[in-house]
C-alpha positions as CSV (number, residue, x, y, z in Angstrom):
1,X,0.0,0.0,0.0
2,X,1.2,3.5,-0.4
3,X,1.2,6.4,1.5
4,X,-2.5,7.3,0.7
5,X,-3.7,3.8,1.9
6,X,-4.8,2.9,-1.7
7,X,-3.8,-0.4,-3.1
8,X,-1.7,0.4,-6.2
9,X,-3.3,-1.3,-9.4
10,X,-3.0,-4.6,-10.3
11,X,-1.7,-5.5,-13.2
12,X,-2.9,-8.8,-14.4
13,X,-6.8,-9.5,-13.1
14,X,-9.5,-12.2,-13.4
15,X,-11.7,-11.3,-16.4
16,X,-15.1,-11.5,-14.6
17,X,-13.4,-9.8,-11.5
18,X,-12.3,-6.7,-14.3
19,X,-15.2,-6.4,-15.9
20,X,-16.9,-5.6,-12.7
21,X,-14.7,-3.1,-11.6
22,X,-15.1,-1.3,-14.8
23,X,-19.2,-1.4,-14.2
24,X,-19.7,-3.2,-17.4
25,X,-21.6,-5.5,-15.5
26,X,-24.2,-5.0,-12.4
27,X,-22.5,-8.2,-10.5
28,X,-19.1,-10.3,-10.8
29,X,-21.7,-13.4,-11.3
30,X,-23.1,-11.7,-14.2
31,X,-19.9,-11.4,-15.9
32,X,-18.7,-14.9,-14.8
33,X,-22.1,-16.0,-16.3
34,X,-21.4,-13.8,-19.6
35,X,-17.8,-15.1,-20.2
36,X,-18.7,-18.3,-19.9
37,X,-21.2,-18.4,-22.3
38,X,-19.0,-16.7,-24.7
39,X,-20.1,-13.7,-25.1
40,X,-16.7,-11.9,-24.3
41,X,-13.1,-12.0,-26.7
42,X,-9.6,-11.3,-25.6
43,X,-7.8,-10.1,-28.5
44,X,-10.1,-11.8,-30.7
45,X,-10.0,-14.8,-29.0
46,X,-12.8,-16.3,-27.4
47,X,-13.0,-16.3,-23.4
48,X,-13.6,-19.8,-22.2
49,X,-12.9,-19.2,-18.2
50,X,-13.9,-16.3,-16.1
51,X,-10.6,-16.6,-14.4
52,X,-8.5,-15.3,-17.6
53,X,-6.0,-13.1,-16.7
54,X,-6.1,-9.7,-18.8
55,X,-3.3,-7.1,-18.7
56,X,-3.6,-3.1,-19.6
57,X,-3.4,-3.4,-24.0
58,X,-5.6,-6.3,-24.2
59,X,-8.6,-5.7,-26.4
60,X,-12.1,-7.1,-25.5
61,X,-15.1,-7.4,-27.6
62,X,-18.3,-7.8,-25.6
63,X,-21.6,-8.8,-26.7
64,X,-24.1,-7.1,-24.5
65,X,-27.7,-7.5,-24.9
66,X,-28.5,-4.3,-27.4
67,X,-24.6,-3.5,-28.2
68,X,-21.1,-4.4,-28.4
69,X,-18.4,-2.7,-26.9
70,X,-15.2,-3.1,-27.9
71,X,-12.9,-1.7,-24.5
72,X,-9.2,-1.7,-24.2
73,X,-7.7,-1.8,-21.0
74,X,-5.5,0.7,-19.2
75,X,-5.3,-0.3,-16.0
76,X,-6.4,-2.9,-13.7
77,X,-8.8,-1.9,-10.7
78,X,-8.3,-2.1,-7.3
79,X,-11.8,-1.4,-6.5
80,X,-15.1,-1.3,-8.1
81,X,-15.4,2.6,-7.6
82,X,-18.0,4.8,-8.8
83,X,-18.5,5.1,-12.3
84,X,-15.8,8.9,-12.7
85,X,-13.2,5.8,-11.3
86,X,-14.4,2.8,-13.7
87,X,-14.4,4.9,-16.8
88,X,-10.5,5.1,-16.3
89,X,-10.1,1.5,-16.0
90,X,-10.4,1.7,-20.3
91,X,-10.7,3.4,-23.5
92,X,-14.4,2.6,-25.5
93,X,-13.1,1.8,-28.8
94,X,-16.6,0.8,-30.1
95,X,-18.0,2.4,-33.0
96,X,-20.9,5.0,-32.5
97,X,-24.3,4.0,-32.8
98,X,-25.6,4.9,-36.6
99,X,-27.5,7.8,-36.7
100,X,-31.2,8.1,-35.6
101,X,-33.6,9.8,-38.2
102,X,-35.7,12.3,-36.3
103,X,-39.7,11.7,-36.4
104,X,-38.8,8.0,-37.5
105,X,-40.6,5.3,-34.8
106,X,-38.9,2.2,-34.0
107,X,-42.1,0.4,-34.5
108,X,-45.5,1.0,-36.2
109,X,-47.0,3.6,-34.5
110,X,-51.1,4.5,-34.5
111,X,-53.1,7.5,-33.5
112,X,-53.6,8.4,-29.8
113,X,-57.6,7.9,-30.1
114,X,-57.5,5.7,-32.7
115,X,-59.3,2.6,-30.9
116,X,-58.6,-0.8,-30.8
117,X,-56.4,-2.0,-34.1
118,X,-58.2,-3.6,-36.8
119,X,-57.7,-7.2,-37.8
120,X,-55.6,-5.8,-40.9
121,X,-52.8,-3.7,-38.6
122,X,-52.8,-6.8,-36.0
123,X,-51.8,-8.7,-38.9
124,X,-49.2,-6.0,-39.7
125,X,-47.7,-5.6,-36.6
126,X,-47.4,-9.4,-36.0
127,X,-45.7,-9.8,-39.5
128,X,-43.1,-6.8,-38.4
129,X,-42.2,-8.4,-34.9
130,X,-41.4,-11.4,-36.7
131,X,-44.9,-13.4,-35.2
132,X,-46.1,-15.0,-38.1
């Protein structure tokens, strides 16, 4: 420990344990769970452990739910801080999100008012979720 009574930075770290302390994650299960199913790369290669040791200059590729990030790492943590502290754990290498039209709707939308849909726009709606 040093002077302040901070541990210094490690500099090789458990995946799942990193990936915490950068607040990818909510909990260190949930990022044991998401290595293991193989949703995270190390330097293009695929994670098969939670326990992989990762170093500052490794790359990871992580498929999230809606996104991937692609992170590299700068340090190891100590702690899992607040998120000012986790953001300099890494630098966000993923690309930016393509730009959103403005006025255009995700999904089909209808007219506050409009009633219940018709048979016709059920059928719509169904087809464009992918429920036929």
């Amino acid at each position: 420990m040093d002077v302040a009574g901070a541990e210094a930075p490690v500099s090789r770290q458990r995946l799942d344990k990193w990936l915490w302390f950068a607040r990818v994650l909510k909990s260190r299960t949930l990022a044991a769970k998401l290595v293991a199913e193989g949703h995270v790369r190390v330097n293009g290669v695929r994670a098969d452990a939670p326990a992989k040791a990762v170093m500052p200059g490794d790359v990871l590729t992580i498929s999230l739910e809606r996104a991937v990030k692609v992170l590299r790492i700068v340090s190891g943590g100590a702690r899992r801080g607040p998120y000012e502290e986790a953001r300099l754990l890494y630098e966000d290498l993923s690309p930016p999100p393509p730009p959103r039209v403005p006025g255009a709707a995700l999904f089909p939308r209808r007219a506050a008012g409009a009633g219940r849909p018709t048979k016709r726009e059920r059928r719509s709606l169904a087809a464009w979720l992918g429920r036929v």
